[in-house]
N, C-alpha and C positions, 0 to 999 in steps of 0.2 A: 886718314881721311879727315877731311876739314870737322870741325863738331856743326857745322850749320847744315853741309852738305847731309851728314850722318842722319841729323835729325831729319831733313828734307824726305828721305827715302825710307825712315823707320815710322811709318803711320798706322795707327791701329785706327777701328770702327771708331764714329762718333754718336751722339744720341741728340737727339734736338727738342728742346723743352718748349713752354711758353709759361711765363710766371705774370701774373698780374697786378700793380698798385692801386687799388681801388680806392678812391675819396670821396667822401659825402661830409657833409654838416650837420651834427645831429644836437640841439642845447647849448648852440654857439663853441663845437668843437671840432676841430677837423680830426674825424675819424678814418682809419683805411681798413679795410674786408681780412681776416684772418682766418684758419681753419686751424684747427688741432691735426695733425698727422695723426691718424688712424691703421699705418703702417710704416716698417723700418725703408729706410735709414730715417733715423729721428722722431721715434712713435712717440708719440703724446708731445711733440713739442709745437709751437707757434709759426707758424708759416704762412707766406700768400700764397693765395688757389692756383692752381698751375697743373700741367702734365705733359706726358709725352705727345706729341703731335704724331695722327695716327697717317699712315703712308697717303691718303688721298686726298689730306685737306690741306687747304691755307692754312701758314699762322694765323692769320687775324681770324680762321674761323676755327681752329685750334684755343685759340684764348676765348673766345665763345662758346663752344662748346664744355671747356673746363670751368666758366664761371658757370655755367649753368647746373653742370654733374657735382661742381662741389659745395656751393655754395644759394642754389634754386634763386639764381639773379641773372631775368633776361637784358644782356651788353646791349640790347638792339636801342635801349631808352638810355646807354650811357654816350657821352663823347669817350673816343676809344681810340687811342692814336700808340703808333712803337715807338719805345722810350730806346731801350738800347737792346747789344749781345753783350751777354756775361759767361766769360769762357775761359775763367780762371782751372788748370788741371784739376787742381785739389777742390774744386765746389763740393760736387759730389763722393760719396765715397764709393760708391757706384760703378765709376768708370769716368770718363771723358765724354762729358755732358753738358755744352751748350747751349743755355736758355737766353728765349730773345723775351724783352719783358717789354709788359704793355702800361698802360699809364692811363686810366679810367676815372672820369669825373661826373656823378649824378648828384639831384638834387633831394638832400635826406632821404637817402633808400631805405629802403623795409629791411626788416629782421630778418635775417641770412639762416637758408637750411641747410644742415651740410649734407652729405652726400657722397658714394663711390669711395674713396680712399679718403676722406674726412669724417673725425669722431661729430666732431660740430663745427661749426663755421657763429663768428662775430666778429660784432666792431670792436674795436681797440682804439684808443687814445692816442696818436702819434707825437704830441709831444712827449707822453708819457714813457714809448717806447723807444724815441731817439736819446729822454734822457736816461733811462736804463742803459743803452746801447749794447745790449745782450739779449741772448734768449730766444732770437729767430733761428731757422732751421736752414741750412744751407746757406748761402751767402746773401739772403733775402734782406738783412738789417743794409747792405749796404745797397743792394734797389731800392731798397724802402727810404733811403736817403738820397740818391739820385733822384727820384721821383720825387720825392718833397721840394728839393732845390726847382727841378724843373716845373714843379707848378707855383711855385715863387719866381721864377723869371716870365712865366707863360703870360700869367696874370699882368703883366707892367706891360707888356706888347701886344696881346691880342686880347680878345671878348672874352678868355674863358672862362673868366670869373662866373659869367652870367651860368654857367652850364653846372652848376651849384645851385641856381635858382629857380622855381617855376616857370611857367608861360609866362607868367604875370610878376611881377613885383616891385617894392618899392626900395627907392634909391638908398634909405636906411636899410633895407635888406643887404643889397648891392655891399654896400658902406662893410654890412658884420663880416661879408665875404674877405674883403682882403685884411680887414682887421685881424681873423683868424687864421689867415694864412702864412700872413707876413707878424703878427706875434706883436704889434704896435697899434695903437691909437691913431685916429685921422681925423683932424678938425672935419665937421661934416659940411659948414658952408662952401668949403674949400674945395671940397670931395667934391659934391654936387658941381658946383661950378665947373668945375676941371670934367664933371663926365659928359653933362651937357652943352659942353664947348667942342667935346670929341668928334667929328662927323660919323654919322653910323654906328656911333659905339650902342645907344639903348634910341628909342623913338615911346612916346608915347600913347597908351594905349585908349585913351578918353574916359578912362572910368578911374574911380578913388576909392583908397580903402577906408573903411572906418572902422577904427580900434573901438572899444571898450568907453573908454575914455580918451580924453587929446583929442587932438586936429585931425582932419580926414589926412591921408596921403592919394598925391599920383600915383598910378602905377604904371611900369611902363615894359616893354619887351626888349629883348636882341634886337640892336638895330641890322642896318645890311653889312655893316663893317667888319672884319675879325681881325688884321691890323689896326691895333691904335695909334693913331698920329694925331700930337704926340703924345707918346706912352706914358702911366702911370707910372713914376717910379717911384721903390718905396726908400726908407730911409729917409723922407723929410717930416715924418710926423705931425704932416697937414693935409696931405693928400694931391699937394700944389706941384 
């Protein structure tokens, strides 16, 4: 027998996860949501919140119910889209366990409870963790890296930047978002110019913030747009 055919007809049970990359900006850093495993396979090690999806629900409402039970963080205030499947044999040691992962974006979320099968739940440092490149539990360093790329491409074509930011904010706010995401500096008259050239990308909201000290600033919201044309891209170290 062919070896494809062989494999075709030798299938065992599968299991269907949901793992989640969660992103916020906390002191001008892009953090993502961690737990401690609080049970085997991999107790006491680093992982994103995730679980078995139970027989009567959606994924999407599987990764909402697991941010919730592990980490006491309502999805309904996050942007919350599927990143991919990761269905590599050997993920788990568990068996053959295919988790579909989700890619989560708030602005500076609260301190994380953990919960259910998590000792604790925190933010982490993801550059600090991509440059370890160790230490996540199951094949999470490598979602935690797909998920990074993909909110570094998001950002140069659609609004998501803003989904980082309050109702409200200012265009230097705007500005720290892709600074910290994308790892470079952006002239800001440049910035500005190029965001307010966008159609829809932010609209202004009539009111001005006043710092401390300095100049007031605009503030402004989401505009109607989530395609940007044309897109931000990064790499020019101006923001042009």
């Amino acid at each position: 027998m062919d070896d494809w055919l062989k494999d075709s007809v030798e299938v065992e049970a599968s299991w269907v996860t949901v793992d989640l990359a969660i992103f916020t900006i906390r002191d001008d850093r892009l953090m993502v949501l961690l737990i401690e495993r609080g049970v085997e396979p991999f107790l006491g090690r680093p992982a994103l919140p995730g679980g078995y999806v139970q027989k009567n629900e959606t994924l999407r409402d599987g990764a909402l119910r697991e941010l919730w039970e592990e980490a006491g963080i309502d999805g309904g205030r996050l942007h919350l889209e599927q990143l991919g499947a990761f269905g590599d044999p050997q993920r788990d040691p568990r068996g053959r366990v295919v988790t579909i992962a989700y890619l989560a974006l708030g602005p500076d979320l609260p301190a994380p409870v953990g919960g259910t099968d998590a000792r604790c739940a925190y933010w982490a440092s993801v550059s600090q963790l991509m440059a370890e490149a160790k230490g996540l539990a199951f094949d999470h360093l490598a979602i935690l890296s797909d998920a990074l790329e993909e909110v570094r491409r998001k950002i140069e074509y659609t609004a998501a930047a803003t989904a980082f930011c309050g109702e409200s904010f200012t265009l230097s706010e705007l500005r720290t978002v892709y600074e910290v995401i994308w790892g470079e500096d952006l002239d800001p008259s440049n910035f500005r110019r190029k965001v307010l050239n966008t159609v829809g990308f932010v609209q202004p909201t009539g009111e001005r913030w006043r710092p401390p000290t300095g100049r007031p600033a605009g503030l402004y919201r989401r505009g109607s747009a989530w395609l940007l044309s044309p897109p931000l891209l990064r790499g020019t170290g101006n923001g042009a």
